[in-house]
N, C-alpha and C positions, 0 to 999 in steps of 0.2 A: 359584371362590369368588365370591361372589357379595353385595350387601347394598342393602337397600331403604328410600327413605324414599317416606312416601304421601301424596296429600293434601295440598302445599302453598299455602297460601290466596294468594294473590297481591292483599292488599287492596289499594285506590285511595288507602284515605284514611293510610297512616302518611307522615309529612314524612320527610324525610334526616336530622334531627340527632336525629330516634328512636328510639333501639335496633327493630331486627326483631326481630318475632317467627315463630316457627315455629308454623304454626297444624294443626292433624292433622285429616280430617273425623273426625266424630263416632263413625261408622259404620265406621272404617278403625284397624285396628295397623299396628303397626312392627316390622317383620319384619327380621332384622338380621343380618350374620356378626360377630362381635366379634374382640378382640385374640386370635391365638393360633389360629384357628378357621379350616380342621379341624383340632385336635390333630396329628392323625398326619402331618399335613403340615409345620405350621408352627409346633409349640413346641416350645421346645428341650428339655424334660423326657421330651418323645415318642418325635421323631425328633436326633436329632445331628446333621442335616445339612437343618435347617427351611428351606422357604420363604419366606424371609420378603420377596422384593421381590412374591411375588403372593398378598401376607396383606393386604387389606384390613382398617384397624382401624376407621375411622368412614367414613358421611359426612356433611358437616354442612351445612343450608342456609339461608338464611335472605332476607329481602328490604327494601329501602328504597323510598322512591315509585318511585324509577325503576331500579334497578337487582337482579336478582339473582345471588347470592354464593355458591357451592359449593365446600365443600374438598373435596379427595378425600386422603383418608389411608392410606397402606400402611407396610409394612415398621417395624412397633415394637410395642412401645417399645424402646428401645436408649440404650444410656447417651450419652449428652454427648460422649464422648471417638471417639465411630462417626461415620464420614463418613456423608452421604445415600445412599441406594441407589439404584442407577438401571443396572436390567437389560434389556441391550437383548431379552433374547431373551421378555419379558414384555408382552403386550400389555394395557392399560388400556381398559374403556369406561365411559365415562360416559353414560348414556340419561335422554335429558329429553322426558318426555310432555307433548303439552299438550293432548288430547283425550281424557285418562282410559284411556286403553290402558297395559297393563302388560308388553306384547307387541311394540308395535310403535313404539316411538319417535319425536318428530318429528328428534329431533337424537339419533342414536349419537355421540356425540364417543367418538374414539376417539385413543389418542393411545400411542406409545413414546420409550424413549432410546437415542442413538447417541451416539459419538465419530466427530470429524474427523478429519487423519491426523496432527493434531499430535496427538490425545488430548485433548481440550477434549471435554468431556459437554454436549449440546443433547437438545434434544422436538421431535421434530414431533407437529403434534394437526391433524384432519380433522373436518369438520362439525362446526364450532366457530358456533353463531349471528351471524349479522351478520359473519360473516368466513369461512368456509369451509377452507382449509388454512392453515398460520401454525407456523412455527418458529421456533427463535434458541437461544440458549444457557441453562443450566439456571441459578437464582439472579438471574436478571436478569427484570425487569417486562416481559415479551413485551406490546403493545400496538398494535392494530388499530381502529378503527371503531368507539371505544369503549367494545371489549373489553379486558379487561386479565387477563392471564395469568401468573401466576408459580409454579415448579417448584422447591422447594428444601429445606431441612433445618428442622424445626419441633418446638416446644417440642410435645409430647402434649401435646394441651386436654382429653385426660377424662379426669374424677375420679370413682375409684372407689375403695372401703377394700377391698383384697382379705384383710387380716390380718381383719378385721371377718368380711367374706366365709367364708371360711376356717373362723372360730373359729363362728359363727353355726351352719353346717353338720356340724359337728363334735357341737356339746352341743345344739344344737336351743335355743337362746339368744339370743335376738338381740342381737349384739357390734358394732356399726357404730358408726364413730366418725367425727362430719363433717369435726371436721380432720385426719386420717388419708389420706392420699391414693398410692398406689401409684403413679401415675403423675407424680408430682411429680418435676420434675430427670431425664425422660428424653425423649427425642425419637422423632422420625420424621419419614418423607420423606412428602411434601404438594404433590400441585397445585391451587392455589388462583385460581377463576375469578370476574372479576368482568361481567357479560354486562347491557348495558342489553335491561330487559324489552321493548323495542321490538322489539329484535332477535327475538324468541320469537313476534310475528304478533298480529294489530290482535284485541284483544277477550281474549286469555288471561289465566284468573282461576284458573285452578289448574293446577298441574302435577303431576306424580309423576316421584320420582327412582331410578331404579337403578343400582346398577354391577355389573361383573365384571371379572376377567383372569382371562387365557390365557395358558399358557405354550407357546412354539413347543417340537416336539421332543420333549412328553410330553403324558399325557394329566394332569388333575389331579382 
């Protein structure tokens, strides 16, 4: 499962108390696996027995003068009342381009969960920029070399009207209602990386992002 973002501008000139933006080239889509995706894997309406620690739902990127910020989203949405998901036997990679390769990444961050023997849930993550390997325990701000890393249970940030959706596709109508939101009041599990652009190599003005997981033990 797989999900792509392309083309992020890495401007000089936004300050830190500016909101970032996500800037797409011109010439580039956004090519994507969304909530649910593939079906037959990972929704519950499909399969009975979904996927869901290796359903990628977003990723989301954005940047400040000196720093960029990537969530990586999986396993939702899921109600409020679901613990975070965190399977060890799933591998995560996060791939950060910074020479336009869609292929070959400068940084595979690649990262999984374990239990200690008390049963305490941690990440280790590898080829993490400006820090290289780095563990610690899941919900806690992991922080290195002015990396800053945290793993833990997160409000869904996307809004989408899927009853709109739905009803649109249906009568050939367009039913979309902006304050309508399906994802409202559910969650999912999120590793959320905060990486000074230094770390990424003297001169990088754009990058490209992809991820995927693997699951050990089967094919997907």
């Amino acid at each position: 499962m797989s999900k792509i973002i392309r083309g992020l501008l890495l401007g000089a000139g936004l300050a830190a108390a500016v909101p970032a933006v996500l800037l797409l080239a011109p010439d580039r889509g956004v090519r994507a696996a969304d909530h649910l995706d593939p079906p037959a894997r990972t929704d519950p309406a499909v399969d009975m027995t979904p996927d869901k620690a290796a359903d990628i739902t977003d990723i989301y990127a954005w940047h400040t003068a000196s720093d960029l910020i990537i969530a990586f989203n999986f396993a939702g949405p899921q109600a409020i009342t679901l613990p975070a998901v965190y399977d060890r036997n799933v591998l995560y990679t996060l791939n950060v381009s910074t020479d336009g390769s869609l292929t070959a990444p400068a940084f595979p961050i690649r990262f999984r969960f374990g239990t200690d023997p008390a049963g305490n849930v941690g990440i280790r993550l590898e080829n993490v920029p400006g820090v290289g390997t780095i563990e610690g325990p899941v919900e806690t701000t992991l922080s290195r070399n002015g990396v800053l890393i945290r793993a833990g249970l997160y409000d869904d940030p996307f809004f989408f009207d899927l009853q709109g959706f739905k009803t649109t596709q249906s009568t050939g109508t367009l039913s979309f209602d902006k304050n309508r939101n399906f994802f409202a009041g559910q969650n999912l599990t999120a590793v959320v990386f905060q990486i000074p652009r230094t770390a990424l190599g003297a001169g990088v003005q754009k990058i490209r992002i992809w991820a995927d997981t693997s699951r050990f033990g089967g094919q997907l």
